[in-house]
N, C-alpha and C positions, 0 to 999 in steps of 0.2 A: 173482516175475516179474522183476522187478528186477536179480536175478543174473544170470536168462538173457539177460535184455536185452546183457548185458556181452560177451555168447560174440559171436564172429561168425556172419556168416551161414552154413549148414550146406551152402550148395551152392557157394560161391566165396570164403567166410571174409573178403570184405567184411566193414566194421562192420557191425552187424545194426541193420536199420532202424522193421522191425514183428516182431511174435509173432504166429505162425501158431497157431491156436486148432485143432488137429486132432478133426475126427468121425469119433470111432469105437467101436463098440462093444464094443471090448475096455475102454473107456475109461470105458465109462455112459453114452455118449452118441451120436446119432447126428442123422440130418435136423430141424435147428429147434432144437437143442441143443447149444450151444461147448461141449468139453472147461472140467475144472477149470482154476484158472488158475497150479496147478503141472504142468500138463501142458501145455507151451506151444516151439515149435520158432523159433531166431530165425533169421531171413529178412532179406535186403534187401530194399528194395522191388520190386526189377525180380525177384526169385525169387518175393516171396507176389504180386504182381501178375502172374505169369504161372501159376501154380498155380489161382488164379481163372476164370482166362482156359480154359486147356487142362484142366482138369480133374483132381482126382483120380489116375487111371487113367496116360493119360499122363504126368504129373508125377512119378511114382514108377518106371516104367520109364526115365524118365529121371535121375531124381537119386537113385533107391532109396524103400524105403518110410519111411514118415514114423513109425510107431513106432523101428523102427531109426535115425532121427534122434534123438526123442525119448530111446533110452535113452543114446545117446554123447551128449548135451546133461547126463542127470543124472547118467554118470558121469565127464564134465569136471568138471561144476558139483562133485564130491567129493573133488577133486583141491586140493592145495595151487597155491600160486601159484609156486612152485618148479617142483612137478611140471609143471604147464602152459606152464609155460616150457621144460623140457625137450621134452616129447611134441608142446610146439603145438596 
């Protein structure tokens, strides 16, 4: 978690502030059940504070789906610090 902490946030590439613990059952988990905590999307506060707020549903038609964050978060996190600095 740690690593991803480092990424910025996935909707305005602010520093990231919190980890967004996404539920889903693709994931193993779902209502009453955080994701593992290598399966974690980093957020600023004002992004997982309005995720909260508005929901799932909207949240995602707005900034896309949260696995599709999820997996550009672990294929930065495989990226050298070269290549990140290239792609951003």
């Amino acid at each position: 978690m740690t690593r991803v902490a480092e990424l910025p946030c996935v909707c305005c590439n602010r520093p990231c502030e919190e980890l967004h613990h996404p539920r889903d059952l693709r994931l193993g988990c779902g209502m009453g059940r955080k994701s593992p905590h290598d399966t974690v999307i980093p957020l600023c506060k004002h992004h997982h504070d309005e995720f909260h707020r508005i929901g799932k549903k909207p949240w995602e038609l707005k900034y896309g789906e949260q696995m599709d964050h999820l997996d550009r978060a672990r294929v930065i996190l495989k990226m050298s610090r070269y290549e990140r600095a290239l792609f951003g």
